[in-house]
Steps between C-alpha positions, in 0.01 A plus 500: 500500500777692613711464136152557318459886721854578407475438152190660443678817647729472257288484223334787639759728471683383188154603339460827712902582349388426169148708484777779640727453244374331205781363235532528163140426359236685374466835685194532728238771559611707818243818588781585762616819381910492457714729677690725388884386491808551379678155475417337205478124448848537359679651769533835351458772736347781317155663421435500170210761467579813289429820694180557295360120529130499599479334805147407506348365156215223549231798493629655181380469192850437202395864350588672854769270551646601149506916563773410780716433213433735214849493367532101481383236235340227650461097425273245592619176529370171690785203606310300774519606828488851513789547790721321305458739149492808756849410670672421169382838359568671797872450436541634166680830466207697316232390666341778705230240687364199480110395579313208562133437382236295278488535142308337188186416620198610485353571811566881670706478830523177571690470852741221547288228635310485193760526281682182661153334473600519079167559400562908477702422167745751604913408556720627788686768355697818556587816394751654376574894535890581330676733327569436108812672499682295758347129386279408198182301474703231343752425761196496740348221275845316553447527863148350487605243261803381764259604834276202447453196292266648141500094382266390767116571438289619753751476796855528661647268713306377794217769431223363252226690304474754225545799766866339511482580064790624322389843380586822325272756462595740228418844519486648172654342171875535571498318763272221358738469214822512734352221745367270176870579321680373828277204574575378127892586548515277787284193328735539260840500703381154636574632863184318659469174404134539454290804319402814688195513643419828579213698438526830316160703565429838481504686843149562600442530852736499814388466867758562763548226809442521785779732734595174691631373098736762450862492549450126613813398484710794652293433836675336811328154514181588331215211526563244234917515568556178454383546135667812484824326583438208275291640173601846488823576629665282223301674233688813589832344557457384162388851338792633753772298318359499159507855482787652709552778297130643560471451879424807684877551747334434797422136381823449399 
C-alpha cells in the first residue's frame, strides 16, 4: 500500500512539472497574460522594442496600427506559429516592428481561440513594418522561405491545421510578382526536396492578436516555454546563422 501511495505521488508531480512546463509539442492555449521581460528564450539580454512600438495592439484595428509607421512599407506573411515568424523578423536589420495576428479568412476579428479551433479559415501570421532603404521585400521573402518549412501543407512541425499554412499575402502587384518569381527560383534550385507549398493570396484583411501574443519569444519564461525552447528557438538560430550579415548588432 505503502509503494502504491509513493508512486502515485510521483506520478502526481511528474504530471504537475509537465502541465508547468510543457516540451516540445504543439503549443497550448494560455489566457494568462505574459509578462513583460527582458530575457529571451535565447539568453539574450536585451529589449527589443523600438522607442515608437505600440505597446498595446489587440483593440486596434491594422489601419490605426499602420499610421504609427507612415514612413515604412509593410508585408504580410504567415509561417506557422506566429512567435516563431515574429522573432525571426524581429532580428533583421530593417525591420522597424514586427506583429502578430490572423489573416485570410473570412470572418472579422476572430480572437485566438477560434482561430486555433481552424474553422475561422484564417492563418497565424504577422506583420511586418520596415524600411525599404535598409532591406528589400525580397531578402524578407528569403527570411520567410528559411524561417519555416513552405513544403509542408497545412502545418509546421508538431502544430497541425491550415492556421499553421504557409502564406504570403501580397500587397499590390510587385510584390505578388517578387514572391511568385522567388518561389519558382527556389523549385528550380532543387533546394527542398519537395515543391513549395505556399500560398500566394492577395492581402485582404488583418486582425491583430491578442497583447499576451506579442513579443512571445523575447519574454522571460512565457507560458508555453517548453515549446518556445524546443519549436521556436531553433527557427531563429537557424534564420540567425543563415543570415549573419542582416542581424540587427545586438543579436549578434
Amino acid at each position: 500500500m505503502r509503494i502504491f501511495s509513493l508512486a502515485f505521488i510521483s506520478l502526481s508531480l511528474l504530471l504537475s512539472c509537465q502541465a508547468q512546463n510543457p516540451g516540445g509539442g504543439a503549443k497550448t492555449e494560455s489566457d494568462r497574460p505574459a509578462p513583460a521581460g527582458h530575457a529571451s528564450a535565447g539568453g539574450e539580454v536585451q529589449n527589443i522594442q523600438t522607442a515608437d512600438r505600440v505597446a498595446s495592439v489587440e483593440n486596434l484595428s491594422i489601419e490605426e496600427l499602420d499610421a504609427s509607421y507612415p514612413e515604412a512599407e509593410k508585408a504580410y506573411f504567415a509561417g506557422g506559429c506566429f512567435w516563431c515568424t515574429e522573432a525571426a523578423f524581429q532580428r533583421i536589420e530593417g525591420v522597424i516592428d514586427v506583429y502578430s495576428g490572423y489573416s485570410g479568412g473570412p470572418e472579422e476579428n476572430p480572437d485566438y481561440r477560434q482561430v486555433a479551433s481552424g474553422r475561422t479559415g484564417h492563418a497565424e501570421a504577422v506583420v511586418v513594418y520596415y524600411d525599404p532603404e535598409a532591406v528589400t521585400y525580397e531578402t524578407l521573402l528569403d527570411v520567410f522561405f528559411v524561417s519555416h518549412d513552405p513544403t509542408q501543407l497545412n502545418r509546421q512541425g508538431p502544430d497541425v491545421g491550415a492556421q499553421y499554412r504557409s502564406a504570403v499575402f501580397y500587397i499590390g502587384a510587385e510584390q505578388e510578382a517578387t514572391t511568385i518569381a522567388k518561389i519558382e527560383e527556389l523549385n528550380a534550385s532543387e533546394k527542398y526536396s519537395r515543391p513549395i507549398v505556399t500560398q500566394v493570396e492577395e492581402a485582404m484583411n488583418f486582425y491583430l492578436a491578442e497583447d499576451y501574443h506579442q513579443n512571445y519569444y523575447e519574454q522571460e519564461r512565457p507560458p508555453n516555454y517548453g515549446y518556445v525552447l524546443n519549436v521556436t528557438k531553433p527557427k531563429v538560430e537557424k534564420v540567425l546563422a543563415s543570415f549573419p550579415e542582416l542581424i540587427k548588432p545586438q543579436y549578434q
